[in-house]
N, CA, C and O atoms as CSV, one atom per row, in Angstrom:
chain,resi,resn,atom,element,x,y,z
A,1,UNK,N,N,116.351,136.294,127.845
A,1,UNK,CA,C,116.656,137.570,127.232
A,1,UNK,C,C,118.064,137.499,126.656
A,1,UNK,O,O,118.932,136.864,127.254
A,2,UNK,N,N,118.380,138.287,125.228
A,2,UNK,CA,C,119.354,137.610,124.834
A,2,UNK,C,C,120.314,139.672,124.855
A,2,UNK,O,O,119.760,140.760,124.696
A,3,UNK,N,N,121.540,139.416,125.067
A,3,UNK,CA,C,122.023,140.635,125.105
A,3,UNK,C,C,122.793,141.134,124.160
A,3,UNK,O,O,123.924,141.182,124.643
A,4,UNK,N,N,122.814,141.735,122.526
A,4,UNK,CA,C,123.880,141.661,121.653
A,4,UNK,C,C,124.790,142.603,122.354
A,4,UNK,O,O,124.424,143.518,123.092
A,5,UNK,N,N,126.141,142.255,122.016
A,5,UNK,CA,C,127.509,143.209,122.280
A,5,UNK,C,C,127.991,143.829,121.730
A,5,UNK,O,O,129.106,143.554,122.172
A,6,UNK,N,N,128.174,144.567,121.016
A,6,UNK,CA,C,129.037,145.194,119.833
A,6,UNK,C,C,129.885,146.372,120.495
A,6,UNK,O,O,129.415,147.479,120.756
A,7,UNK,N,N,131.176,145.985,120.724
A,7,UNK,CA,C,131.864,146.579,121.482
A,7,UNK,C,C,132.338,147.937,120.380
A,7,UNK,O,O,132.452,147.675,119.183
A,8,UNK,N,N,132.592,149.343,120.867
A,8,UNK,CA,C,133.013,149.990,119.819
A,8,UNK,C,C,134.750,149.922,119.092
A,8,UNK,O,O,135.557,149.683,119.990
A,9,UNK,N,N,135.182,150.025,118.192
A,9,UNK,CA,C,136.064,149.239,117.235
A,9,UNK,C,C,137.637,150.018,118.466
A,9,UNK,O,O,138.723,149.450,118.571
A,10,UNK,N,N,137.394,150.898,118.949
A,10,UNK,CA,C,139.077,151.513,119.895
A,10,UNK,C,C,138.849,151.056,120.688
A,10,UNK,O,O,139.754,150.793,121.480
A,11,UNK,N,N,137.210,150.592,121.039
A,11,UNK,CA,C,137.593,150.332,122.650
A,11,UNK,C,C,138.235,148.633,122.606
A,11,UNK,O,O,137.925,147.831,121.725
A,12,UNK,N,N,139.167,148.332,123.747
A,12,UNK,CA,C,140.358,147.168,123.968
A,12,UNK,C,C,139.389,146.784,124.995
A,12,UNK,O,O,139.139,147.566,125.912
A,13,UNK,N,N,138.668,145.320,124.890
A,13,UNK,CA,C,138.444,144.680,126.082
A,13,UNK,C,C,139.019,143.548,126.410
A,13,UNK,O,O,139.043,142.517,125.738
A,14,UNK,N,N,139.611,143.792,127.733
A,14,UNK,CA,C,140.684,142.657,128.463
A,14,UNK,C,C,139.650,141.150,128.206
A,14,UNK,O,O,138.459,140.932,128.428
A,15,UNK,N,N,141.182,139.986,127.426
A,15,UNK,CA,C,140.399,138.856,127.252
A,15,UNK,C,C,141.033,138.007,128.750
A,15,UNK,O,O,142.199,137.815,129.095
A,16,UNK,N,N,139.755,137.629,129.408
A,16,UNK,CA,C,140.131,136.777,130.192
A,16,UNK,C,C,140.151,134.870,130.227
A,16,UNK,O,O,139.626,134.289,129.277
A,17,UNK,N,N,140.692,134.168,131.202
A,17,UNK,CA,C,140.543,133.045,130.890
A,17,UNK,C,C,139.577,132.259,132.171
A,17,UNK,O,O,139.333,132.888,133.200
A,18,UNK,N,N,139.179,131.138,132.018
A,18,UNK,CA,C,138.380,130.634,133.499
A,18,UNK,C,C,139.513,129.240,133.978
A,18,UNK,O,O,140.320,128.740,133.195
A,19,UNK,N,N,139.383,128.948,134.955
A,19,UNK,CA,C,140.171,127.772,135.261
A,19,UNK,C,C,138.445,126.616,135.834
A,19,UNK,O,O,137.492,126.961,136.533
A,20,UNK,N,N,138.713,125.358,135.187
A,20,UNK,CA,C,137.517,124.433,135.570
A,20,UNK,C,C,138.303,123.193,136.321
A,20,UNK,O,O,139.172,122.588,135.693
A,21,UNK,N,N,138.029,122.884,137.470
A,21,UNK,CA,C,138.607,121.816,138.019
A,21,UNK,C,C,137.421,121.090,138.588
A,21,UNK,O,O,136.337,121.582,138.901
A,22,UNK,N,N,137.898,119.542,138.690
A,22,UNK,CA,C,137.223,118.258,138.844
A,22,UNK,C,C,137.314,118.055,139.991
A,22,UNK,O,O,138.272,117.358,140.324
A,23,UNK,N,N,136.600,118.441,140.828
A,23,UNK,CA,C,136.773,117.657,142.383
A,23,UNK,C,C,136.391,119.191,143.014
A,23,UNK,O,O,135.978,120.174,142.399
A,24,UNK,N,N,136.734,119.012,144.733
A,24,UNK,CA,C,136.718,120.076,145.355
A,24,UNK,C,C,137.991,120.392,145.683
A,24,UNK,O,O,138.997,119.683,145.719
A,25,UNK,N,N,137.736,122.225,146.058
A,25,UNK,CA,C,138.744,122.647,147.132
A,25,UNK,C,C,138.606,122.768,148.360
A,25,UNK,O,O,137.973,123.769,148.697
A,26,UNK,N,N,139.104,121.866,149.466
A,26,UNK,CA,C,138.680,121.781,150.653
A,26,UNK,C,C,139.322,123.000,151.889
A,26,UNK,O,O,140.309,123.723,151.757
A,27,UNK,N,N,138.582,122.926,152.813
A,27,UNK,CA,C,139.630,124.238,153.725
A,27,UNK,C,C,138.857,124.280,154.924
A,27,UNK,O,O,137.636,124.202,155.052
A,28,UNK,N,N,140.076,124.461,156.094
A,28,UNK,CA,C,139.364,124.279,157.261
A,28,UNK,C,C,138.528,125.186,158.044
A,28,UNK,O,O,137.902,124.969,159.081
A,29,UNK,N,N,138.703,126.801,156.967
A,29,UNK,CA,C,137.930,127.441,157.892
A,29,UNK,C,C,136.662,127.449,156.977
A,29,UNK,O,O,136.689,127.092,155.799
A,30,UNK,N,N,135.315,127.984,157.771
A,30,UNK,CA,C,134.295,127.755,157.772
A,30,UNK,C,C,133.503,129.242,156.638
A,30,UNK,O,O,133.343,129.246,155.417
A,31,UNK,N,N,133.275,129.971,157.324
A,31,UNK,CA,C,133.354,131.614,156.355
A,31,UNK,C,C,133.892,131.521,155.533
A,31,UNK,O,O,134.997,131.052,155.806
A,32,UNK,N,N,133.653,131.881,153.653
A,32,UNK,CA,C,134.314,132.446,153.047
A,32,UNK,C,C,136.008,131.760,153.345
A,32,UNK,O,O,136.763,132.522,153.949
A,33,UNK,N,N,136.452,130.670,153.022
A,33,UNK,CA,C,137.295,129.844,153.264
A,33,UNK,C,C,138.421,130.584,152.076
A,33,UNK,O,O,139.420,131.138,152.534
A,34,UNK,N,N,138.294,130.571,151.195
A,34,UNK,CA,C,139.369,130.945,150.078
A,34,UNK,C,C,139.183,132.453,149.521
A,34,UNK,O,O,139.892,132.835,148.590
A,35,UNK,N,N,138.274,133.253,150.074
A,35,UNK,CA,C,137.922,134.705,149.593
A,35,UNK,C,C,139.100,135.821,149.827
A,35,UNK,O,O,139.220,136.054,151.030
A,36,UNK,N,N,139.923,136.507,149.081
A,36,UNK,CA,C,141.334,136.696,148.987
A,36,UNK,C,C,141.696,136.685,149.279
A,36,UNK,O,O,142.138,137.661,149.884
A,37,UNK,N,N,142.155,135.435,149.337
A,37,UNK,CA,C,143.516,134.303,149.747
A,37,UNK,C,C,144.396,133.844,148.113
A,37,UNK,O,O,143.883,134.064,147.016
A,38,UNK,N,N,145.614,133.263,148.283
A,38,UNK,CA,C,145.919,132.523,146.678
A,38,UNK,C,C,145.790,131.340,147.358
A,38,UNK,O,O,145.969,130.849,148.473
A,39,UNK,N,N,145.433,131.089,146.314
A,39,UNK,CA,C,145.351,129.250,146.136
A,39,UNK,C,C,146.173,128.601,145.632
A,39,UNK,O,O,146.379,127.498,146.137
A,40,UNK,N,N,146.729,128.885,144.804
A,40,UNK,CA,C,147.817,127.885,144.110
A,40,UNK,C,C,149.193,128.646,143.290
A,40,UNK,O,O,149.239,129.873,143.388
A,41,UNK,N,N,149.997,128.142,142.713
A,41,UNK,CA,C,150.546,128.810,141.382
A,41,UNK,C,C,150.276,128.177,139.847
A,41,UNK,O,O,150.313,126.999,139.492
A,42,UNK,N,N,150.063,129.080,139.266
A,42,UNK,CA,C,150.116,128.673,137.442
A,42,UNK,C,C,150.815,128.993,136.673
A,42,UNK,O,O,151.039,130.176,136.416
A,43,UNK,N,N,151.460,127.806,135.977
A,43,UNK,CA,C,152.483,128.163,135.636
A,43,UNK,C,C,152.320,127.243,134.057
A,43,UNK,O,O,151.309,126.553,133.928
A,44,UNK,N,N,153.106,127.275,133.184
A,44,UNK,CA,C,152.799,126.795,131.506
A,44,UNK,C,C,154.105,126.224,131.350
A,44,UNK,O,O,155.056,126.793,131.887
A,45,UNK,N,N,154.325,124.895,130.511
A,45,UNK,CA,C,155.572,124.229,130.506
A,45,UNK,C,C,155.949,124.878,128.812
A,45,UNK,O,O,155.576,125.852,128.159
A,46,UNK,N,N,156.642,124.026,128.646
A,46,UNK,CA,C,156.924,124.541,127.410
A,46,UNK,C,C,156.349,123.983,125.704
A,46,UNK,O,O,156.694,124.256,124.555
A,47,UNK,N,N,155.671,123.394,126.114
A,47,UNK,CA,C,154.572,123.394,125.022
A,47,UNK,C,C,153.405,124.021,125.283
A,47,UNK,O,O,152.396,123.807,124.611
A,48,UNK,N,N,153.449,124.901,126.344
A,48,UNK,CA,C,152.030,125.659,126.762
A,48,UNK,C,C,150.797,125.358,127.102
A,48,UNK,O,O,149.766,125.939,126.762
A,49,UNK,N,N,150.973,124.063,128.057
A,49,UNK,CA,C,150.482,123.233,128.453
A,49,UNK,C,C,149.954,123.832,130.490
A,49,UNK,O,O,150.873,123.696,131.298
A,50,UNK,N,N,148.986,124.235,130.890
A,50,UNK,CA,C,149.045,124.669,131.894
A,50,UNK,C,C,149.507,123.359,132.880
A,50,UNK,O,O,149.572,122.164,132.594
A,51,UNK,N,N,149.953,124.428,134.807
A,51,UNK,CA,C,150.025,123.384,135.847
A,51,UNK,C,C,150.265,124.280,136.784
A,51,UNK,O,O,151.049,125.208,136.983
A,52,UNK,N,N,148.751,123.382,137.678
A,52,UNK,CA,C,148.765,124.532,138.380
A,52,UNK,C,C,148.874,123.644,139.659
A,52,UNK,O,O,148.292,122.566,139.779
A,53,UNK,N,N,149.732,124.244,140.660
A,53,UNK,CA,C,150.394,124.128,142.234
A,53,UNK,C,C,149.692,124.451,142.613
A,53,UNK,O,O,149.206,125.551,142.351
A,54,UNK,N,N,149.101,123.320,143.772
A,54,UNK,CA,C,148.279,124.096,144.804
A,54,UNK,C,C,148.795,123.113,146.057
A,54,UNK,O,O,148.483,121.927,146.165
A,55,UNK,N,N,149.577,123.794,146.899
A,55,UNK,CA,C,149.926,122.985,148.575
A,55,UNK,C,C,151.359,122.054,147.508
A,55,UNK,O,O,152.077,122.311,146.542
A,56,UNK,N,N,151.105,120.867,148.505
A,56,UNK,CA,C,152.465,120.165,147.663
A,56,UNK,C,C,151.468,119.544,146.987
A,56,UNK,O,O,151.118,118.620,147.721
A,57,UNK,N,N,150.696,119.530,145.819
A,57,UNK,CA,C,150.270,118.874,145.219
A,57,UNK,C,C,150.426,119.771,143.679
A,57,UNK,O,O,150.555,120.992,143.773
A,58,UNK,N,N,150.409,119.037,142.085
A,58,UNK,CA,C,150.764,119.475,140.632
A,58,UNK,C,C,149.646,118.545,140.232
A,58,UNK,O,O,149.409,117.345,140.366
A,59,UNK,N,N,148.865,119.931,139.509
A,59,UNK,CA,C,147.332,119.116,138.858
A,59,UNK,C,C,148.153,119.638,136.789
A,59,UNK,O,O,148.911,120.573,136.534
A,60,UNK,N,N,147.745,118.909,136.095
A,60,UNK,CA,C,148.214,119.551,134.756
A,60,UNK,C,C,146.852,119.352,133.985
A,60,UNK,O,O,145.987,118.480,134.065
A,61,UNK,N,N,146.995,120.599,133.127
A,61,UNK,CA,C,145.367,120.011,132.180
A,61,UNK,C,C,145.842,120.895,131.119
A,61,UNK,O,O,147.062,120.947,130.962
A,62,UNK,N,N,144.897,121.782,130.169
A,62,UNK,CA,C,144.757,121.611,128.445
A,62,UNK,C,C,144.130,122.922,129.059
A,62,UNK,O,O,143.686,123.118,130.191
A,63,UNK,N,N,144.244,123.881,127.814
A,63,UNK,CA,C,143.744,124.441,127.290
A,63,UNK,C,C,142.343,124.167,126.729
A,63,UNK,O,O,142.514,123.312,125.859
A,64,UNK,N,N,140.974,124.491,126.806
A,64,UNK,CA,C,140.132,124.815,125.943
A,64,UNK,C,C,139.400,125.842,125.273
A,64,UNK,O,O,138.943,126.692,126.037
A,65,UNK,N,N,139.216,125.964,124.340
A,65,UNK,CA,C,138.176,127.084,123.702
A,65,UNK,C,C,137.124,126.632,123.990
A,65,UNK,O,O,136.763,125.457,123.924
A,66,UNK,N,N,136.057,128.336,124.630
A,66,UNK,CA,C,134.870,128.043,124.527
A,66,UNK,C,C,133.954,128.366,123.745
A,66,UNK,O,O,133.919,129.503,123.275
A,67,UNK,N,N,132.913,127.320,123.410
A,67,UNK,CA,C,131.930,126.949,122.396
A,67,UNK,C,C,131.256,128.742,121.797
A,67,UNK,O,O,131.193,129.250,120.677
A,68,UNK,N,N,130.839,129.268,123.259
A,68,UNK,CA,C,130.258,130.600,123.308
A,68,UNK,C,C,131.281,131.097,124.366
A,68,UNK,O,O,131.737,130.462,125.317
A,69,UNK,N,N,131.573,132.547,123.937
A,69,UNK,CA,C,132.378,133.096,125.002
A,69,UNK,C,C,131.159,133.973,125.568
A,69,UNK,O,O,130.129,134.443,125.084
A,70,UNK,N,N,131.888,133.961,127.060
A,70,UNK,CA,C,131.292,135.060,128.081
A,70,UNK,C,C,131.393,136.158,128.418
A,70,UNK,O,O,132.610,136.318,128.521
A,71,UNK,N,N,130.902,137.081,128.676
A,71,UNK,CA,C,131.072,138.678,128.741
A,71,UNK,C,C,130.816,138.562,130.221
A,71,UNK,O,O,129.878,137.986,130.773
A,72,UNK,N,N,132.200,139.460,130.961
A,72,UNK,CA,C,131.988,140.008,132.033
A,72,UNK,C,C,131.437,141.247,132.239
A,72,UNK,O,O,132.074,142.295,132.131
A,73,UNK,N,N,129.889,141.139,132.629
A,73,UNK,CA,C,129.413,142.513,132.833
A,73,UNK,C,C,129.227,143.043,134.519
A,73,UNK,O,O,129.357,142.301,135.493
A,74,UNK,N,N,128.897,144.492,134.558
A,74,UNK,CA,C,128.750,145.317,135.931
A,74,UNK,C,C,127.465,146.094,134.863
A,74,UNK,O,O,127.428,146.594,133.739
A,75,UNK,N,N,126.571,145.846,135.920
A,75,UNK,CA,C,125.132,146.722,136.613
A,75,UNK,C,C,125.464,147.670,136.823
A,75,UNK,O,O,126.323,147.821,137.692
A,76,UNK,N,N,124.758,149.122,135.887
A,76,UNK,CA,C,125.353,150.674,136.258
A,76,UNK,C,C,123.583,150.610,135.993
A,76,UNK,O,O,122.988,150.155,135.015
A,77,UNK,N,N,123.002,151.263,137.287
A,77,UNK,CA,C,121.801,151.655,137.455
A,77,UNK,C,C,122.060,153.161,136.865
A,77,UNK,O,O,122.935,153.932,137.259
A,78,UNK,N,N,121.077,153.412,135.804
A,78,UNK,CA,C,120.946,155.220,135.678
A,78,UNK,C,C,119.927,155.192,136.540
A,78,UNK,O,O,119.186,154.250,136.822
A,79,UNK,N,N,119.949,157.003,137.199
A,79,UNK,CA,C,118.725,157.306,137.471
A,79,UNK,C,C,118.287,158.558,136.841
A,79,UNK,O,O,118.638,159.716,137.068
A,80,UNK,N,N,117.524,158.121,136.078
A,80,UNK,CA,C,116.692,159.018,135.420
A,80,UNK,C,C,115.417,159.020,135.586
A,80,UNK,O,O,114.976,158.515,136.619
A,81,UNK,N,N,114.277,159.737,134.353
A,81,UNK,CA,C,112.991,158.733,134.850
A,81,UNK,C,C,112.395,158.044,134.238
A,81,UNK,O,O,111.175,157.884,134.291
A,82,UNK,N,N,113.704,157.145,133.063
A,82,UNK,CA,C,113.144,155.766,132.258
A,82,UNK,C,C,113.538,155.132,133.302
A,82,UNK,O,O,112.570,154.896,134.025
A,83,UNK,N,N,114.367,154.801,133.662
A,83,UNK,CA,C,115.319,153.645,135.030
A,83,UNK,C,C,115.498,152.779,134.102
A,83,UNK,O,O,114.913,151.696,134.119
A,84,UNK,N,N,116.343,153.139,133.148
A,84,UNK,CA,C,117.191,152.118,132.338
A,84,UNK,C,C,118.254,151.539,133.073
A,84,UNK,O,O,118.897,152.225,133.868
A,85,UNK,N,N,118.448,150.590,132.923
A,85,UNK,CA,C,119.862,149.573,132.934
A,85,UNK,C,C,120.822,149.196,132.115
A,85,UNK,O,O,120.656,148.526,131.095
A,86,UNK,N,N,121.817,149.599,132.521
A,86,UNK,CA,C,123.303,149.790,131.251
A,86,UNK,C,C,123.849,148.430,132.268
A,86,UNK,O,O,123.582,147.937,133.364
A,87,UNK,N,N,124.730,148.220,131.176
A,87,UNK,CA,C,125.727,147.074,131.590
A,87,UNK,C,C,126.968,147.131,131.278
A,87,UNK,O,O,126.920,147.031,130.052
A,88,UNK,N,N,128.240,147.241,131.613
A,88,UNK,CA,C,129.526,147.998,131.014
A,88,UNK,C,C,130.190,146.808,131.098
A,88,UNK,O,O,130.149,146.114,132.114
A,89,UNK,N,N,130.823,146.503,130.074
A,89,UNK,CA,C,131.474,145.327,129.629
A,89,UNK,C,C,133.009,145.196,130.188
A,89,UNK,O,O,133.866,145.688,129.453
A,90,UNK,N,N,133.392,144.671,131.240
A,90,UNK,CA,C,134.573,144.428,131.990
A,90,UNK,C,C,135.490,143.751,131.491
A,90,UNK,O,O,136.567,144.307,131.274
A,91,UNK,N,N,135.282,142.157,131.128
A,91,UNK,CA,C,135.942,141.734,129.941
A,91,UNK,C,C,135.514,140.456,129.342
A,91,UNK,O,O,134.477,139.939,129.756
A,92,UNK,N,N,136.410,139.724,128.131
A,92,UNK,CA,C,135.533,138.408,127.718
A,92,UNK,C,C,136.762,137.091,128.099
A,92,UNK,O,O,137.990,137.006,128.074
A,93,UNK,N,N,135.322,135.964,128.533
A,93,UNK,CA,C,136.222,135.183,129.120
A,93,UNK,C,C,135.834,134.275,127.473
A,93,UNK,O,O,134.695,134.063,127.055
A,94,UNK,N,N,137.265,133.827,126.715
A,94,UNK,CA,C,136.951,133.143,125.461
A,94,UNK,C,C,137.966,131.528,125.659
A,94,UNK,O,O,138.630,131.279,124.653
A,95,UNK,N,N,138.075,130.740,126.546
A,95,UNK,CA,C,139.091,129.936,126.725
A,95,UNK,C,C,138.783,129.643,128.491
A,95,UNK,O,O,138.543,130.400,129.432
A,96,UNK,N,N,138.940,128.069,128.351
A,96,UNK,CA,C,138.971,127.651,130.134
A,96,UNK,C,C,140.546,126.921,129.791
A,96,UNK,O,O,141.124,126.813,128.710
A,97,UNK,N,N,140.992,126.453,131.260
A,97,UNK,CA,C,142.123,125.801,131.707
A,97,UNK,C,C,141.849,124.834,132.395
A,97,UNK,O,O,141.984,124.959,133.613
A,98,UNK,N,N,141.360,123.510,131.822
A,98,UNK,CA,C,140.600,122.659,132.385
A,98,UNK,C,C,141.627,121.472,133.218
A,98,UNK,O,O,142.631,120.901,132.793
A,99,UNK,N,N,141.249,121.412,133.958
A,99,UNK,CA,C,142.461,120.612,134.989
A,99,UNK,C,C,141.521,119.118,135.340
A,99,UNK,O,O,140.986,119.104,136.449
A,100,UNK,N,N,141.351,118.114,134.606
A,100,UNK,CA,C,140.224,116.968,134.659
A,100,UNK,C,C,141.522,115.634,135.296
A,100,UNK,O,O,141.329,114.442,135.534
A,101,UNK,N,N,142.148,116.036,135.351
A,101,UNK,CA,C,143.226,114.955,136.209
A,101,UNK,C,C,143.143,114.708,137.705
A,101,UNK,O,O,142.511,115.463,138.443
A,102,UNK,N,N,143.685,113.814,138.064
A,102,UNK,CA,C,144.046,113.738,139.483
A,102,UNK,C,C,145.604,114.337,139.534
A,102,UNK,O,O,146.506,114.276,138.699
A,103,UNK,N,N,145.528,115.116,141.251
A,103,UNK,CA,C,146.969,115.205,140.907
A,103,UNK,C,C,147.542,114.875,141.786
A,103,UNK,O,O,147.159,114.653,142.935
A,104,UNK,N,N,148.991,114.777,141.122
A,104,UNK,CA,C,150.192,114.321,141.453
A,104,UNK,C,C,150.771,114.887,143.073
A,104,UNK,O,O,150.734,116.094,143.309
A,105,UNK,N,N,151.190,114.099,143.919
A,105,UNK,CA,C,151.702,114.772,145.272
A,105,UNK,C,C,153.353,115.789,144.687
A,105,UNK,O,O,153.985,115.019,143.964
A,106,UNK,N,N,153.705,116.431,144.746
A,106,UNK,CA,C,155.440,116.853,144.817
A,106,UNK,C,C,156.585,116.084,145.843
A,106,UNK,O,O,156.585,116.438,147.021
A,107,UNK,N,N,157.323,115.287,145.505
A,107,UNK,CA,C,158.165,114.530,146.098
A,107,UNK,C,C,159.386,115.652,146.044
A,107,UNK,O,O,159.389,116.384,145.054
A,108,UNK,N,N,160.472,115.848,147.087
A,108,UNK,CA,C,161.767,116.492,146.641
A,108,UNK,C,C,162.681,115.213,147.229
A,108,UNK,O,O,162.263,114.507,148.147
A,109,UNK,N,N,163.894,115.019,146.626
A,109,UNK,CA,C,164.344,114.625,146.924
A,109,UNK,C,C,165.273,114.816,148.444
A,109,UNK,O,O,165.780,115.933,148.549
A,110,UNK,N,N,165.490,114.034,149.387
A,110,UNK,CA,C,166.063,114.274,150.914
A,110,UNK,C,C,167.824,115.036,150.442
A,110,UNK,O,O,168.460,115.458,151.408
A,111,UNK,N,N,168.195,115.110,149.668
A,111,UNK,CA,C,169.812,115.247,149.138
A,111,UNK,C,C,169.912,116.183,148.661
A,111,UNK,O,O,170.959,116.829,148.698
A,112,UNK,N,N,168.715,116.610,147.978
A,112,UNK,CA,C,168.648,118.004,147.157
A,112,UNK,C,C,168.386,119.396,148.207
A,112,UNK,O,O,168.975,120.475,148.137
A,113,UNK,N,N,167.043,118.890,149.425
A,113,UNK,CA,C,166.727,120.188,150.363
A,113,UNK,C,C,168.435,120.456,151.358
A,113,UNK,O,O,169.144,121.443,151.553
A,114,UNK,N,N,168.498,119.253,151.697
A,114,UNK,CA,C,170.045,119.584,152.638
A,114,UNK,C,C,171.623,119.856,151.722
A,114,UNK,O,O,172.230,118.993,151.088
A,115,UNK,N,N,171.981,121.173,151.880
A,115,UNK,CA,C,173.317,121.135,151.643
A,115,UNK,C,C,174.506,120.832,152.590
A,115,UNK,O,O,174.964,121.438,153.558
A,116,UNK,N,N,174.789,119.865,152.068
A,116,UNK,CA,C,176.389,119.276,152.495
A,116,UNK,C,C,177.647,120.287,152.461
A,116,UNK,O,O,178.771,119.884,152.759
């Protein structure tokens, strides 16, 4: 089933982005291990290049556009007595932050944490 969108021309829908990473995220608890919790920091260098911190470890990756963008929708049941289904458009995800590297551990230097 295919869904057209045609958002109306005032209404502003928030563009979002996805992050895609290569590997797993591991964690010791068992339940819902990362369910709101943060995971990392993201942060953009200066060619706008993402990198994202997670523990002492720096993963870096690219920007991509996606081919088809995605619409974040929410299920608003009417009840009436067609029992139509509306879908209210939350926002569009048009761009991932693809992190396809291995990453790097964070070293600090022993001279830099201790002040003399």
């Amino acid at each position: 089933m295919q869904i057209i969108i045609n958002p109306h021309k005032n209404l502003k829908i928030p563009i979002w982005s996805m992050i895609e990473l290569q590997g797993d995220l591991q964690s010791n608890e068992k339940a819902a291990p990362f369910h709101g919790k943060i995971i990392g920091d993201l942060h953009y260098n200066l060619e706008g290049e993402p990198m994202l911190i997670i523990g002492h470890h720096v993963l870096t990756g690219r920007v991509a556009k996606l081919e088809k963008p995605l619409a974040i929708l929410k299920k608003k049941q009417k009840e009436d007595e067609f029992e139509v289904t509306e879908y209210e458009v939350q926002g569009m995800v048009v761009q991932k932050l693809l992190f396809s590297e291995r990453p790097r551990p964070i070293v600090a230097n022993a001279d830099a944490i201790f002040v003399k």
